[in-house]
N, CA, C and O atoms as CSV, one atom per row, in Angstrom:
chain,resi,resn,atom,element,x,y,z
A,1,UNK,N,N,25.251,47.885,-3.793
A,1,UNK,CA,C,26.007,46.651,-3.938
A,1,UNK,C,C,25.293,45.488,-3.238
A,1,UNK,O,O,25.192,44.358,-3.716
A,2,UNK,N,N,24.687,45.986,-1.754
A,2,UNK,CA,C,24.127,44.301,-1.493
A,2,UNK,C,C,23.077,44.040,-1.968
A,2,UNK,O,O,22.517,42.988,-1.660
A,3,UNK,N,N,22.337,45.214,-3.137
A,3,UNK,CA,C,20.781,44.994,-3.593
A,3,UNK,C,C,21.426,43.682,-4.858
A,3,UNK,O,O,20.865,42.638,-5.192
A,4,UNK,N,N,22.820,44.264,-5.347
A,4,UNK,CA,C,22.775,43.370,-6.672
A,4,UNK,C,C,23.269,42.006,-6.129
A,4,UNK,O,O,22.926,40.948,-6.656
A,5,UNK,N,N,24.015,42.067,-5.149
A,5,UNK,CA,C,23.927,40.605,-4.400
A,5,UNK,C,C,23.199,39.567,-3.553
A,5,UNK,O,O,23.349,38.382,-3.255
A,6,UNK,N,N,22.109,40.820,-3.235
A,6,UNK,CA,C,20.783,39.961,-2.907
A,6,UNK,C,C,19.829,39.164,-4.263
A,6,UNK,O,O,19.162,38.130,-4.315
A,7,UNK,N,N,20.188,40.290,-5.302
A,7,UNK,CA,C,19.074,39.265,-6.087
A,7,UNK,C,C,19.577,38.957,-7.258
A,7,UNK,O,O,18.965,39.118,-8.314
A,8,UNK,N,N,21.246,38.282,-7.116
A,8,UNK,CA,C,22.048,37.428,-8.004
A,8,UNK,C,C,21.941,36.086,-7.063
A,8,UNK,O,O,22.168,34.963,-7.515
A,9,UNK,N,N,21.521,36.371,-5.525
A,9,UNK,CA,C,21.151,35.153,-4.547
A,9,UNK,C,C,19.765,34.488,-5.097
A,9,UNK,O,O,19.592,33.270,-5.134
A,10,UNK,N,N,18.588,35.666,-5.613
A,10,UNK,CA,C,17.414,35.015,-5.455
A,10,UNK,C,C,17.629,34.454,-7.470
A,10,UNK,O,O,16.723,33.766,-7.942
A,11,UNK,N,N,18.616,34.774,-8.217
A,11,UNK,CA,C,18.306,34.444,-9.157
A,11,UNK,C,C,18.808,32.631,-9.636
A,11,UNK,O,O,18.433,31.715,-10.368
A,12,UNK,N,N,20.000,32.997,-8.529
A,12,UNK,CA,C,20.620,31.224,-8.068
A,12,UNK,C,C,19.814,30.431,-7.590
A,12,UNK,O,O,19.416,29.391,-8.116
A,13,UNK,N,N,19.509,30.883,-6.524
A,13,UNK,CA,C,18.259,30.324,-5.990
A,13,UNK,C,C,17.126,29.385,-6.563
A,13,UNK,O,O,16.866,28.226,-6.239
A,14,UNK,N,N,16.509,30.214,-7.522
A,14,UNK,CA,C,15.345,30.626,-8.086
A,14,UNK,C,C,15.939,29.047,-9.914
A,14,UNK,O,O,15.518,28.029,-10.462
A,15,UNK,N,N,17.080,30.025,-9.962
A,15,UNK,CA,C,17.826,29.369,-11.031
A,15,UNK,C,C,17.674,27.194,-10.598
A,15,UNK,O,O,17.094,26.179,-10.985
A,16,UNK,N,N,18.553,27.622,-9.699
A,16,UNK,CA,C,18.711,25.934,-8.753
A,16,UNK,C,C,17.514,25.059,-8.812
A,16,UNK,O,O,17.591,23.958,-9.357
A,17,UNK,N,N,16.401,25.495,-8.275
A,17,UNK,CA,C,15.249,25.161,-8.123
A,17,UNK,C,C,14.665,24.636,-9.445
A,17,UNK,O,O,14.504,23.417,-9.507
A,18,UNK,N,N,14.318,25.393,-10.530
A,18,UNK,CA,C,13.934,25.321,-11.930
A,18,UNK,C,C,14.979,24.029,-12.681
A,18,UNK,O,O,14.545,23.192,-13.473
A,19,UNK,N,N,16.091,24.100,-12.317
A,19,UNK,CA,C,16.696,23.122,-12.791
A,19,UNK,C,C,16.516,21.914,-12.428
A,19,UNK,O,O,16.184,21.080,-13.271
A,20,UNK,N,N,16.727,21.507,-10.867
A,20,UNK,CA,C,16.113,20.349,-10.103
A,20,UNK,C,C,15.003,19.827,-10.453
A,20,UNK,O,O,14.681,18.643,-10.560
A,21,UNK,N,N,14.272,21.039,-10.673
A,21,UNK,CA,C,12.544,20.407,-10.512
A,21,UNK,C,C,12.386,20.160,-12.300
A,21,UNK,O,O,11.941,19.058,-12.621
A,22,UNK,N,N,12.620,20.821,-13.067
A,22,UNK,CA,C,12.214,20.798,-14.411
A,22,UNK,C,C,13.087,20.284,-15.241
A,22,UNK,O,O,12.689,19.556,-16.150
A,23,UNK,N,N,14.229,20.528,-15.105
A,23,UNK,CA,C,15.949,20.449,-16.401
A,23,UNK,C,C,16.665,19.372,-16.102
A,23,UNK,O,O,17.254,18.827,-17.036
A,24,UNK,N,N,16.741,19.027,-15.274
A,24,UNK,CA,C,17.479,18.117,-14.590
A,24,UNK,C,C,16.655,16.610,-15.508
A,24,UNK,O,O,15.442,16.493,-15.684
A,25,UNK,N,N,17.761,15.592,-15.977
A,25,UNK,CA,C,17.343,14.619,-16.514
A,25,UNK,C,C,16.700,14.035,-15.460
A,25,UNK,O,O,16.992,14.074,-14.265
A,26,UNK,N,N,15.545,13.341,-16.175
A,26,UNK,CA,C,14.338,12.190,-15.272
A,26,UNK,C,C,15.111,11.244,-14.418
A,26,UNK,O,O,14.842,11.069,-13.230
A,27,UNK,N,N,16.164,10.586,-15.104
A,27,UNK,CA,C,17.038,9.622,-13.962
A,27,UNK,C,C,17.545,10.075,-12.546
A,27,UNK,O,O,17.486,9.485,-11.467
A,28,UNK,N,N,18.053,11.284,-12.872
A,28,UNK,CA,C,18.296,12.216,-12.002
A,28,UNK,C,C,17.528,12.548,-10.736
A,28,UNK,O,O,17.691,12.662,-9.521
A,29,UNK,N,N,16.709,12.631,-11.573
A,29,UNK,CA,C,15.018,13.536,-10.592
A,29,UNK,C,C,14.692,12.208,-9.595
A,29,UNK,O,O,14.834,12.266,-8.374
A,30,UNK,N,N,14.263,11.084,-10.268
A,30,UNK,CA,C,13.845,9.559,-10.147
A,30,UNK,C,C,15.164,9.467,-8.992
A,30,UNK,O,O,14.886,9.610,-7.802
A,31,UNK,N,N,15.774,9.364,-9.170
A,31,UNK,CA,C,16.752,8.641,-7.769
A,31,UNK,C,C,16.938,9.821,-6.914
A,31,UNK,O,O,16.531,9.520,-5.792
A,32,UNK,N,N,17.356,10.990,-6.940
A,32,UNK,CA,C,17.148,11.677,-6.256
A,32,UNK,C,C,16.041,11.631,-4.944
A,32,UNK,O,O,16.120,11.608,-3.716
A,33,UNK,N,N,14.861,11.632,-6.077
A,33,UNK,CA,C,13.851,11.276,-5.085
A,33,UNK,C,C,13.318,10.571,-4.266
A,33,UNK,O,O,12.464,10.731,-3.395
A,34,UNK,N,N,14.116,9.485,-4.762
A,34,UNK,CA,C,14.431,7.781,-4.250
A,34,UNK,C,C,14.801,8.105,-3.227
A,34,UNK,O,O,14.068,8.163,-2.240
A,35,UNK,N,N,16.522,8.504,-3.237
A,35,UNK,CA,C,17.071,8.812,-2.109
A,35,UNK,C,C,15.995,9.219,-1.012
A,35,UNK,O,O,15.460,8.622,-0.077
A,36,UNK,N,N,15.905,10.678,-1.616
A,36,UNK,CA,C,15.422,11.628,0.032
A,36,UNK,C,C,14.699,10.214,0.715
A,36,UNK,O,O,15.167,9.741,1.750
A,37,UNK,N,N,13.482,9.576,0.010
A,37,UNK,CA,C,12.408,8.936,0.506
A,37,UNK,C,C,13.022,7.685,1.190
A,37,UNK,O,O,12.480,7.266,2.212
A,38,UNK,N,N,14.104,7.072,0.698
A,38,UNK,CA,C,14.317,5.427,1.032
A,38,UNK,C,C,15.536,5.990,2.125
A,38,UNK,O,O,15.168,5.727,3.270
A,39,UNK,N,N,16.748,6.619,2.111
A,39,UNK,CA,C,17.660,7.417,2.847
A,39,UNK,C,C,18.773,6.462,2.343
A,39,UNK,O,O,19.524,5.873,3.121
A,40,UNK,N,N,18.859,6.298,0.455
A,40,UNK,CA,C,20.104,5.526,-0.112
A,40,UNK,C,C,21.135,6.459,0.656
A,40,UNK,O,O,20.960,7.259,1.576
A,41,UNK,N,N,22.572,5.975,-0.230
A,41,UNK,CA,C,23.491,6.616,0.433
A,41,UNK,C,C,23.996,7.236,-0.619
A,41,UNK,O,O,23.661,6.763,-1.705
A,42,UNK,N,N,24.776,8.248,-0.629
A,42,UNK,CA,C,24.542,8.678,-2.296
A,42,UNK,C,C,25.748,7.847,-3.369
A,42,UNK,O,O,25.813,7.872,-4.598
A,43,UNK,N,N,26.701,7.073,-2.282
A,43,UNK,CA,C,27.351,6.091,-3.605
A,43,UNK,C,C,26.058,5.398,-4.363
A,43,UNK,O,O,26.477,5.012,-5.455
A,44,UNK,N,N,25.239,5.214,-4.284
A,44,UNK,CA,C,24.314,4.400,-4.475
A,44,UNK,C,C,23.846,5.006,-6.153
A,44,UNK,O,O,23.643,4.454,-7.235
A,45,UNK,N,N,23.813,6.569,-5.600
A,45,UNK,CA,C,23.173,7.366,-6.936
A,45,UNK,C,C,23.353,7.115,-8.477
A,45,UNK,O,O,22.459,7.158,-9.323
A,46,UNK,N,N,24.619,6.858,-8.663
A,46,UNK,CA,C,25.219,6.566,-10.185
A,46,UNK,C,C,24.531,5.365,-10.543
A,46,UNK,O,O,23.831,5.460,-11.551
A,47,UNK,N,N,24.560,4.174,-9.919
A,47,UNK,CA,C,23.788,2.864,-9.916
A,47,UNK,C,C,22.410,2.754,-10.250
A,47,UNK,O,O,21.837,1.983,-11.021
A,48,UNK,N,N,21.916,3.824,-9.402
A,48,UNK,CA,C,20.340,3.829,-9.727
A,48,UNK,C,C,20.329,4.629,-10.763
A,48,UNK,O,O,19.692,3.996,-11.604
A,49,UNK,N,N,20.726,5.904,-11.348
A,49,UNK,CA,C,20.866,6.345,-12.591
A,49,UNK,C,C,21.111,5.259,-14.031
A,49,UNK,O,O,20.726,5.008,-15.173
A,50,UNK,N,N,21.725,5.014,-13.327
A,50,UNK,CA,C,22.126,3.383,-14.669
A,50,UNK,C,C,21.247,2.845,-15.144
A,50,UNK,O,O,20.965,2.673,-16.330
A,51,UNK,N,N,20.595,2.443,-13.942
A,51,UNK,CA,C,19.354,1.311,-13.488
A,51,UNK,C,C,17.944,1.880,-13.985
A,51,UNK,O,O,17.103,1.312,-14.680
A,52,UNK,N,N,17.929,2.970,-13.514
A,52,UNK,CA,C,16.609,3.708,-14.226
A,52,UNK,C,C,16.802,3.884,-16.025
A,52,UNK,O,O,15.916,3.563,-16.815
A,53,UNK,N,N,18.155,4.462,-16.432
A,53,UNK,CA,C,18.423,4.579,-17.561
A,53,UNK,C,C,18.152,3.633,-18.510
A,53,UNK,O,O,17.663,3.900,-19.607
A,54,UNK,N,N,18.597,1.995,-17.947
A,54,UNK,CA,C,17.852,0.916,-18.887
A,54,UNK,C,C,16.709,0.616,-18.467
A,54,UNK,O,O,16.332,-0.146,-19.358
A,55,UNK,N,N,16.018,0.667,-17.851
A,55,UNK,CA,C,14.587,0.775,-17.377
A,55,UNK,C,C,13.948,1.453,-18.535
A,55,UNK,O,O,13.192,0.852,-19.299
A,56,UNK,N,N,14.139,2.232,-18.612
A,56,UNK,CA,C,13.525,3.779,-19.430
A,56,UNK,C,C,13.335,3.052,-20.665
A,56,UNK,O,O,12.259,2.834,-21.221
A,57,UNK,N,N,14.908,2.574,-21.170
A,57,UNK,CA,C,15.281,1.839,-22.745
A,57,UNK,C,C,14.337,0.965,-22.222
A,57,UNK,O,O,13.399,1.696,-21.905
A,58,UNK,N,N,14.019,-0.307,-21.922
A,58,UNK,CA,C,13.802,-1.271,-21.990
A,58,UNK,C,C,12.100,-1.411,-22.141
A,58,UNK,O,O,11.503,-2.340,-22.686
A,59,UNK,N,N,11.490,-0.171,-21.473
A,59,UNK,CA,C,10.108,0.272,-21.156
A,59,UNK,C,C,9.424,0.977,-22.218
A,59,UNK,O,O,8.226,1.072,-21.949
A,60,UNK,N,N,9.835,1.679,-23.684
A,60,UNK,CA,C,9.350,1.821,-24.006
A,60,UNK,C,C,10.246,3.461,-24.449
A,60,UNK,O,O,9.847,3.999,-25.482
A,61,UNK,N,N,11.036,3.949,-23.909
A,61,UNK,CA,C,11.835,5.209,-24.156
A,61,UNK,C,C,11.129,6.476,-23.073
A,61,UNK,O,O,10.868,6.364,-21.875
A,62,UNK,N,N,10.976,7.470,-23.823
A,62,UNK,CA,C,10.760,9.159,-23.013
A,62,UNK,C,C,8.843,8.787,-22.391
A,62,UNK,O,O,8.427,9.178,-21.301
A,63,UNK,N,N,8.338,8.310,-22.994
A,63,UNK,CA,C,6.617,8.090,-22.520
A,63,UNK,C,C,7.041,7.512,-21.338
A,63,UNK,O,O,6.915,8.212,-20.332
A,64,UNK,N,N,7.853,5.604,-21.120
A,64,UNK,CA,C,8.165,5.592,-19.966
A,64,UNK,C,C,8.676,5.911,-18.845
A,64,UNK,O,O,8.210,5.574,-17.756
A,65,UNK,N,N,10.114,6.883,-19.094
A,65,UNK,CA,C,10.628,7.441,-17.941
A,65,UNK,C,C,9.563,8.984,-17.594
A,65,UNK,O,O,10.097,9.709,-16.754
A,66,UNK,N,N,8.609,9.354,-17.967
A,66,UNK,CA,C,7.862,10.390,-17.870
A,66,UNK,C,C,6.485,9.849,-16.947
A,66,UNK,O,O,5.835,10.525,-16.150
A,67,UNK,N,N,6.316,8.702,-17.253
A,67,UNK,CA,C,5.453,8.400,-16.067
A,67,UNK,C,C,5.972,7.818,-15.292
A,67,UNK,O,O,5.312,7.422,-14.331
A,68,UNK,N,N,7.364,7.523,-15.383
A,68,UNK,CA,C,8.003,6.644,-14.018
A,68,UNK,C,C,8.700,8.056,-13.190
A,68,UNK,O,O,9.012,7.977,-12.002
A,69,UNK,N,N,8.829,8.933,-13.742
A,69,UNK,CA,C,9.310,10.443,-13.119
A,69,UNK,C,C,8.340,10.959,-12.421
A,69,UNK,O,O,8.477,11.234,-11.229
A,70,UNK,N,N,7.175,11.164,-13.125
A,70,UNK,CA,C,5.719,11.798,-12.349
A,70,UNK,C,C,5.422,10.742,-11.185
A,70,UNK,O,O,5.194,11.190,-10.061
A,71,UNK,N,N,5.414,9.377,-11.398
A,71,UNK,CA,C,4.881,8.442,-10.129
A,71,UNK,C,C,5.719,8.879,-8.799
A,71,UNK,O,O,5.315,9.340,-7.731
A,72,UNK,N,N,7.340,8.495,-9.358
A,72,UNK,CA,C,8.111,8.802,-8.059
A,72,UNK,C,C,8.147,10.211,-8.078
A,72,UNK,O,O,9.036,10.426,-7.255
A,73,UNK,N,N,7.790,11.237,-8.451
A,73,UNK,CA,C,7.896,12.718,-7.849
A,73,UNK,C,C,6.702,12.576,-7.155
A,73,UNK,O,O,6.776,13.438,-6.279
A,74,UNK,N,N,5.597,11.967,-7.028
A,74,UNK,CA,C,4.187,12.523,-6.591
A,74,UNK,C,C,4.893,11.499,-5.615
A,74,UNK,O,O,5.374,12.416,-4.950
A,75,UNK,N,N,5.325,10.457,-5.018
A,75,UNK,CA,C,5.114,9.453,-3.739
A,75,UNK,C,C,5.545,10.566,-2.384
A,75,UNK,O,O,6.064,11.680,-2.310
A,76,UNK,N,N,5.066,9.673,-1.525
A,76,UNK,CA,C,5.269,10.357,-0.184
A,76,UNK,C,C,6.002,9.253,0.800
A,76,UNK,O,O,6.521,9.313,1.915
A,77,UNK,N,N,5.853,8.554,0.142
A,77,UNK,CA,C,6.876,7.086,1.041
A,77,UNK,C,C,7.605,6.176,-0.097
A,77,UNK,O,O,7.250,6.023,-1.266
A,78,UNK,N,N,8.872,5.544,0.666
A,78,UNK,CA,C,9.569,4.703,0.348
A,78,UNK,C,C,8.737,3.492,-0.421
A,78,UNK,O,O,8.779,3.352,-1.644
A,79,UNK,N,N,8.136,2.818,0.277
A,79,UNK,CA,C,6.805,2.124,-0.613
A,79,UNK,C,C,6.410,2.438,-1.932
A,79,UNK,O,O,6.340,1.738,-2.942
A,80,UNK,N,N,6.122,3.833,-1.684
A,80,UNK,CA,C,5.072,3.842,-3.087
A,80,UNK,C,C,6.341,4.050,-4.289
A,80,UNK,O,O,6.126,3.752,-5.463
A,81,UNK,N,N,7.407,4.488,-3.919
A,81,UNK,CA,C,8.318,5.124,-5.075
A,81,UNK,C,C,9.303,4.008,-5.477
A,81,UNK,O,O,10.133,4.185,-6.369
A,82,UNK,N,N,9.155,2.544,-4.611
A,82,UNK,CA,C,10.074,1.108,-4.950
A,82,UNK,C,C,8.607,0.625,-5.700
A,82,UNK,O,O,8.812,-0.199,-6.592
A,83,UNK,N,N,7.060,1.013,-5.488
A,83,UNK,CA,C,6.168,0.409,-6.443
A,83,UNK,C,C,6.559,1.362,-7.642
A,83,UNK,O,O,6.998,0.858,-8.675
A,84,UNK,N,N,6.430,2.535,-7.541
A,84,UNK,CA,C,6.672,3.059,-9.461
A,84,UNK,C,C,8.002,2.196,-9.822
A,84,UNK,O,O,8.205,1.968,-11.015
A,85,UNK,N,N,8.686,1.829,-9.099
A,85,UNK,CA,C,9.460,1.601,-9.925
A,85,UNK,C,C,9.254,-0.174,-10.410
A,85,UNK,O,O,9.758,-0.751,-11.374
A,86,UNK,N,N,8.633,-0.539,-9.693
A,86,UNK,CA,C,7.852,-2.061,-9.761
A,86,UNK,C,C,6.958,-1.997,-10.776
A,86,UNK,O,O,7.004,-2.787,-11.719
A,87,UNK,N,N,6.134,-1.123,-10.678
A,87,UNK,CA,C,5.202,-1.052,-12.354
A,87,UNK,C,C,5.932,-0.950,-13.230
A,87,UNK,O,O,5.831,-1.812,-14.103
A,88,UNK,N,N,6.869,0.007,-13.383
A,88,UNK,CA,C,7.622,0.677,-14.460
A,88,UNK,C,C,8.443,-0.596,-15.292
A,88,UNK,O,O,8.572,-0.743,-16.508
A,89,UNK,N,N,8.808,-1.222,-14.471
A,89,UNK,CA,C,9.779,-3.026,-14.087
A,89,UNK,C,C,8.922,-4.048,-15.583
A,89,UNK,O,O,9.233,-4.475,-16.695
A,90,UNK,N,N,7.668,-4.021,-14.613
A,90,UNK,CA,C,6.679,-5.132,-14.954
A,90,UNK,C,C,6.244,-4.584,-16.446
A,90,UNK,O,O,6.101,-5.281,-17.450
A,91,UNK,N,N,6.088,-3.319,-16.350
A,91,UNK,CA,C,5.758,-2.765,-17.593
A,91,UNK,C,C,6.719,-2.815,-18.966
A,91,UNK,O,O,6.262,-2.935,-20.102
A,92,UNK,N,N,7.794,-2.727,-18.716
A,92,UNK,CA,C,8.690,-3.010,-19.446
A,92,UNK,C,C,9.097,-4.845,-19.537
A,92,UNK,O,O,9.773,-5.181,-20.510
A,93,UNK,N,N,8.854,-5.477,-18.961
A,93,UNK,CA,C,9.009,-7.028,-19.129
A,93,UNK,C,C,7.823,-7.684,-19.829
A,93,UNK,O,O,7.818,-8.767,-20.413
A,94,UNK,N,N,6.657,-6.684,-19.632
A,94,UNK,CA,C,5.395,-7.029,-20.479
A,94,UNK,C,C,5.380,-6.826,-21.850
A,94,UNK,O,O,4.809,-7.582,-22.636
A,95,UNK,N,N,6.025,-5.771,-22.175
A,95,UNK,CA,C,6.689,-5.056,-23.584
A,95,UNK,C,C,7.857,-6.152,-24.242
A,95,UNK,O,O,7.723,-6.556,-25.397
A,96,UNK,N,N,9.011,-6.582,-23.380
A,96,UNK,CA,C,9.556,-7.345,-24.092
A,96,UNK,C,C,9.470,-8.445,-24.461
A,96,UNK,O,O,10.248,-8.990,-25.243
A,97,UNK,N,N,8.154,-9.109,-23.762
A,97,UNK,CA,C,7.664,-10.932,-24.185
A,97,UNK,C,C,6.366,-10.204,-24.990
A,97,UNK,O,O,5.358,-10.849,-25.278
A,98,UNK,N,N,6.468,-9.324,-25.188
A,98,UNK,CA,C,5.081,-8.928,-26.641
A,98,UNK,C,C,5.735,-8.673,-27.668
A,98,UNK,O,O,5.120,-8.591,-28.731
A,99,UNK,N,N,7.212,-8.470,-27.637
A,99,UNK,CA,C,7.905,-8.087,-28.803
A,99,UNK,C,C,8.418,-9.293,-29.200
A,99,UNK,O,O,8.413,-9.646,-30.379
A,100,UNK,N,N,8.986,-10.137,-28.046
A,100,UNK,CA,C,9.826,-11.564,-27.970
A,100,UNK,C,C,8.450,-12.450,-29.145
A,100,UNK,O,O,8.577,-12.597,-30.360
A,101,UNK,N,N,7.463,-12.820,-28.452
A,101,UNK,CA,C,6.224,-13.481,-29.266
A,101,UNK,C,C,5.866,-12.993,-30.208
A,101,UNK,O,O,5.119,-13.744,-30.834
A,102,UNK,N,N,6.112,-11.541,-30.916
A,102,UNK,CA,C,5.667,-10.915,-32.152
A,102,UNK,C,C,6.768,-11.661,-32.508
A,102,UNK,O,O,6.384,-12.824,-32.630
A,103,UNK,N,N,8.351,-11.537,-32.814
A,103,UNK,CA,C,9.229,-12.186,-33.356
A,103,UNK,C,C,9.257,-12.895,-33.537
A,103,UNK,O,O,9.577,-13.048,-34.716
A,104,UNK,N,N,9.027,-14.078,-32.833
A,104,UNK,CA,C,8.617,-15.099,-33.028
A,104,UNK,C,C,7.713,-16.137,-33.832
A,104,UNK,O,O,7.935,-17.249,-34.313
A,105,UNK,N,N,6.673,-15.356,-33.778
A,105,UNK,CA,C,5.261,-15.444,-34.787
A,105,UNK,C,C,5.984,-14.905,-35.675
A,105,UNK,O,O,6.549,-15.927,-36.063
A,106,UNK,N,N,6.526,-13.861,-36.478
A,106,UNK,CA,C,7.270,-13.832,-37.654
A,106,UNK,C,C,7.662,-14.525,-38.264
A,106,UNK,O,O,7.269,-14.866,-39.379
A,107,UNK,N,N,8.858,-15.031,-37.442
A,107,UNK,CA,C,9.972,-17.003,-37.533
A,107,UNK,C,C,9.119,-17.646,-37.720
A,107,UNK,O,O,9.161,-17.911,-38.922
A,108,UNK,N,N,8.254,-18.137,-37.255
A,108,UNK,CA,C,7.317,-19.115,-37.615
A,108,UNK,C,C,6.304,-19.139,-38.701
A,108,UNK,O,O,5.688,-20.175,-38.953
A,109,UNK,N,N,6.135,-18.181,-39.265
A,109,UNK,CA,C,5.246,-17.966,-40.465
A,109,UNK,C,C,6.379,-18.072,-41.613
A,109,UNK,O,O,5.835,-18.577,-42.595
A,110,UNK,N,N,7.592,-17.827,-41.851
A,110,UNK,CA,C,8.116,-18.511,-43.073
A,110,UNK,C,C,8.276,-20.247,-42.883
A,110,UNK,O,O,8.697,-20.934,-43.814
């Protein structure tokens, strides 16, 4: 009996981990990681989920939140993981005045 409850522990465990690190949506992962690094508070969490969520939309879809997930999983300080999210920002505002001026140039050619 405690063999099958030792390794229904390591399969939770084991289970937990795989989810966090891999399953767990990118917004998720992304503030999470925020947190540990900056020491938000976790009312904070839903907000930054939001926040990353139109980020993501606004940036370009799954390509952007996949390198804005990998930047802030690889940081080691508060710094570097408020810059991914500063590129990620800029990157997506660069995208929408290239789309804004394509539209535009459209309008203007009839």
């Amino acid at each position: 009996m405690l063999k099958v409850v030792a390794v229904l522990a390591v399969l939770g465990v084991g289970g937990y981990f795989v989810w966090s690190k891999y399953l767990r949506p990118p917004e998720q992962r992304t503030c999470a990681k925020i947190q540990s690094l900056c020491g938000e508070k976790a009312d904070k969490l839903d907000k930054c989920e939001q926040d990353v969520a139109e980020l993501g939309k606004l940036g370009g879809g799954a390509e952007s939140m996949k390198k804005l997930d990998t930047c802030v999983g690889n940081s080691t300080t508060c710094g570097e993981a408020i810059g991914c999210m500063a590129g990620t920002g800029f990157s997506a505002a660069g995208r929408a005045m290239g789309d804004f001026l394509k539209g535009m140039g459209k309008a203007l050619e009839h």
